[in-house]
C-alpha positions in Angstrom: 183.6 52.8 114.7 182.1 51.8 118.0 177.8 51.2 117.7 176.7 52.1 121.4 173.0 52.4 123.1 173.4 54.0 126.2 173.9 57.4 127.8 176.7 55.5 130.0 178.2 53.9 127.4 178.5 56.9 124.9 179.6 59.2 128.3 182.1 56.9 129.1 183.7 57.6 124.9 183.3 61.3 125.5 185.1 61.5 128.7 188.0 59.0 127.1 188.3 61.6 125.0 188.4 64.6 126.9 191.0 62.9 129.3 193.3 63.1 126.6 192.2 67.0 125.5 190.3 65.9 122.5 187.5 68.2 120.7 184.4 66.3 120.2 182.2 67.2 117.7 178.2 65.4 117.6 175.9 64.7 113.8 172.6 64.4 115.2 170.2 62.5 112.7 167.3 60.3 112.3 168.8 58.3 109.8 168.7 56.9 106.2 171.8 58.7 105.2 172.1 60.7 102.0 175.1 63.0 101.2 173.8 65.6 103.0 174.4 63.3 106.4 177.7 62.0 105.0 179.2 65.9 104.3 178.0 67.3 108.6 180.2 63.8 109.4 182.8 64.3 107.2 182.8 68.2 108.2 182.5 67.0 111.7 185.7 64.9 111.2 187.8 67.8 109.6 187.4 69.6 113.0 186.6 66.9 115.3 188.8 64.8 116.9 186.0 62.3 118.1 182.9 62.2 116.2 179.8 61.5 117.5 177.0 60.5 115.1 173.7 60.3 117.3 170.8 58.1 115.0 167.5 58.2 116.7 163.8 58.7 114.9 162.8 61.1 117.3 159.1 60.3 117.9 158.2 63.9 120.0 158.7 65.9 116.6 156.2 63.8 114.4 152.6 64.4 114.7 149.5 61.9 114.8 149.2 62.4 111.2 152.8 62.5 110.0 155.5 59.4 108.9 157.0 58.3 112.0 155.8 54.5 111.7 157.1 55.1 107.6 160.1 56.9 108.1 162.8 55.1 106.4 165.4 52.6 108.9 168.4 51.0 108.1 170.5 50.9 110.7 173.2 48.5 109.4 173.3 50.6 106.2 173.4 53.6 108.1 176.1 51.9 110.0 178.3 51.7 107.3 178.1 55.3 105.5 178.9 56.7 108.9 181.9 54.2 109.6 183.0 55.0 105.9 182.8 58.6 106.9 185.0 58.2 109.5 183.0 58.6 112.4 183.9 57.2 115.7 180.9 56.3 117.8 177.5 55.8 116.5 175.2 56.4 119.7 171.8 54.9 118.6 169.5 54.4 121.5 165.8 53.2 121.8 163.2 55.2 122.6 163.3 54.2 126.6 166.9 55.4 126.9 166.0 59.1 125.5 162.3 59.2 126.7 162.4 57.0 130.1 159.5 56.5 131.9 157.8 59.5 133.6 159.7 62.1 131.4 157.5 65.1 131.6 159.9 68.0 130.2 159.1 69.9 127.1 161.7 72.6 125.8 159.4 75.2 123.7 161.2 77.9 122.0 158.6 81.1 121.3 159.0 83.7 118.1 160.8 81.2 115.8 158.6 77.9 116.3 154.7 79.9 115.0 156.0 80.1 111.5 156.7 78.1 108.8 157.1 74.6 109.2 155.5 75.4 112.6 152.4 76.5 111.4 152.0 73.6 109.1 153.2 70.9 111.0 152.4 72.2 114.4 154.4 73.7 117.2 154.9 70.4 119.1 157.6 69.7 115.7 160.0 72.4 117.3 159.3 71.5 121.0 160.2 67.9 119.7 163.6 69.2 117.8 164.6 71.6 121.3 163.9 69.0 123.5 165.9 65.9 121.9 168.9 67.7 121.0 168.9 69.4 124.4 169.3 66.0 125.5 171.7 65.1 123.0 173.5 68.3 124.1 173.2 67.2 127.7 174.3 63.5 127.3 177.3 63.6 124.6 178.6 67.4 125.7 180.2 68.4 121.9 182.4 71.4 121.5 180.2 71.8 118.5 177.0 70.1 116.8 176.4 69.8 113.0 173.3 70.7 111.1 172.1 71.0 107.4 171.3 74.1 106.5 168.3 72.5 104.7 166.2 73.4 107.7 167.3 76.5 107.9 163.7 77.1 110.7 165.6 74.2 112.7 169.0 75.2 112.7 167.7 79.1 114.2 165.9 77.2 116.6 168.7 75.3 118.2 170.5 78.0 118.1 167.9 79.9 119.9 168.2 77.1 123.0 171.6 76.8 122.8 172.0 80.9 123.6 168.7 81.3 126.4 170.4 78.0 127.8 173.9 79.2 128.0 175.4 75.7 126.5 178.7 76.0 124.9 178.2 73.9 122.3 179.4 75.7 118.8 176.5 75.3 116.2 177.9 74.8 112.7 175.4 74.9 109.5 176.5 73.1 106.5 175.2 73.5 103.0 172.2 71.8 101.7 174.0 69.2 99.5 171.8 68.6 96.1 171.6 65.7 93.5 172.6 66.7 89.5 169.1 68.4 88.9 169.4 70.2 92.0 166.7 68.5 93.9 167.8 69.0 97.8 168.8 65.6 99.2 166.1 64.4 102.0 165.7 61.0 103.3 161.9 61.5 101.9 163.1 61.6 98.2 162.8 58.0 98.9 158.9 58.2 98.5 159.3 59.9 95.5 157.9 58.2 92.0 159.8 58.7 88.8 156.9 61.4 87.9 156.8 62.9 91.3 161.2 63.2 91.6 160.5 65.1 88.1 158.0 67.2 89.7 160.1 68.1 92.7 162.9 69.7 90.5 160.6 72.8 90.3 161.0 73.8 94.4 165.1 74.3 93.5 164.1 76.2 90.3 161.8 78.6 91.7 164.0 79.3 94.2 166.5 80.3 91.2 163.8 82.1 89.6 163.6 84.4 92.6 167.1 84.5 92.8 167.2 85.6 89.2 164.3 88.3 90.3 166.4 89.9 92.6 169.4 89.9 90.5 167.3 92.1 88.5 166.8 94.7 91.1 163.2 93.4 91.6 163.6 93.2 95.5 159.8 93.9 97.0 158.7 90.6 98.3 155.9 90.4 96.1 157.7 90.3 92.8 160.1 87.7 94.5 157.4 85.1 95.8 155.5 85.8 92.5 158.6 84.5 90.8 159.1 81.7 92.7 155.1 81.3 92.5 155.0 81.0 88.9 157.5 78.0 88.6 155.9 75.9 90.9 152.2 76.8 89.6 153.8 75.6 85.8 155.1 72.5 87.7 151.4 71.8 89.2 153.1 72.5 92.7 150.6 74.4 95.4 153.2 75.0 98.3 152.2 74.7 101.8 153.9 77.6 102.3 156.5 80.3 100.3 157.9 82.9 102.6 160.5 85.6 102.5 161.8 85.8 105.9 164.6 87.4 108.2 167.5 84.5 108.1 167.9 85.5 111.7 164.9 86.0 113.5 162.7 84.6 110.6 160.4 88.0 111.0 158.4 88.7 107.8 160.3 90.9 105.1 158.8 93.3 102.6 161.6 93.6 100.5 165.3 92.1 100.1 167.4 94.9 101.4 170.4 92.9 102.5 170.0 89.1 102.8 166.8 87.2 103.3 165.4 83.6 103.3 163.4 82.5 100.7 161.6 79.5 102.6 159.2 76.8 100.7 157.6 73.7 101.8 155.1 71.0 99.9 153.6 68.3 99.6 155.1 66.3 95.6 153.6 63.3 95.5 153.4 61.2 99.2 156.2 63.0 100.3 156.7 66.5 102.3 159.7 68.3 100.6 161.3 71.6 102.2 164.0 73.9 100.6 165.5 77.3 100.9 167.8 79.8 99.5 169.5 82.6 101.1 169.0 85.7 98.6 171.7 88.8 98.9 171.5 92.1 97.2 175.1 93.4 96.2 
């Protein structure tokens, strides 16, 4: 696996590539590798036939208060899962080479960025997440890009730019990948105590409990969040914010008539936790 730092240098890989009629396929990330990183590269790889793993803390998606200076880094580590994954290129650039100076363009997506994780965090998260990987986009040109399902809010809003940009770049959602007790995998499970990783079992659970509640045929909304409610109240978990959405255009649902996402972020311990399920009625 080649370690590169430059638009040029990770250009000049791609268009190897394509000279020879290869399909490239680009893992953006931030880092500090779980499984959840490991299975877009290794999913990547099944289709791929150069892989692209793009590691860069993007800075224009953290706010003042948030965990950019905290946010786990280990690039050698890091290094090594993705090599052992069978990437090709690791493109991991400093801040200059993405952000240069006098870079003054902002990529805001409206109607999917208000909600959710937007509303908590702030809308400059999402204008953050469009912009970089617009620029990832732009620089490493992938037949397709590889995101977790986990953030299910981020994954609708690239797909969002990459359809009122015309790109061509196939988007591809992977399942969240989740430890034994069903905890989602996160890079901020790493601030976790042993009390508070406990604690954080309850966000999977009361997704489950919803789940459950629609199994039953309880499909208004309000039976569904109460269910999902309940669990995290008995797990001394107030959520930032517990949401039954449209999976597509994240509108507000009153009911699970077909499919729906059951969104939930907050705050266990020092770390922000998000999770989701899709819920179907058969």
């Amino acid at each position: 696996m080649k370690i590169v730092r430059t638009r040029t240098e990770v250009r000049a890989e791609v268009a190897a590539a394509r000279d020879r009629g290869k399909i490239v396929g680009l893992v953006p990330t931030m880092g500090a590798f779980h499984e959840g990183h490991l299975s877009l590269i290794r999913q990547a790889r099944a289709e791929s036939d150069l892989v692209v793993v793009s590691l860069f803390v993007n800075p224009t998606q953290f706010g003042p208060n948030e965990d950019l200076a905290a946010y786990p880094r280990d690039e050698a580590r890091d290094a090594r899962l993705a090599e052992e994954s069978r990437a090709d290129v690791l493109f991991a650039p400093p801040v200059d080479e993405v952000y240069p100076t006098g870079f003054a363009t902002n990529i805001h997506v409206s109607g999917l960025t208000e909600v959710m994780c937007g509303a908590s965090r702030g809308e400059h998260h999402f204008d953050g997440v469009a912009t970089v990987v617009t620029k990832l986009f732009q620089i490493v040109a992938p037949d397709a890009a590889y995101f977790g399902q986990k953030d299910a809010q981020q994954v609708l809003v690239v797909r969002r730019v990459v359809r009122d940009l015309d790109m061509t770049v196939r988007i591809v959602a992977c399942p969240i990948v989740r430890e034994a007790d069903g905890l989602a995998m996160s890079s901020r499970n790493v601030y976790l105590d042993a009390d508070a990783r406990q604690q954080a079992t309850a966000l999977n659970r009361a997704l489950t409990a919803a789940e459950e509640s629609v199994a039953r045929g309880e499909t208004r909304a309000g039976d569904v969040l109460d269910a999902a409610r309940a669990v995290l109240a008995a797990a001394g978990i107030e959520p930032e914010y517990l949401d039954l959405r449209s999976p597509d255009d994240l509108h507000t649902l009153d009911r699970v008539e077909s499919t729906a996402l059951l969104a939930v972020a907050a705050r266990v311990g020092s770390a922000r936790l998000i999770d989701n399920r899709i819920l179907e009625v058969h």
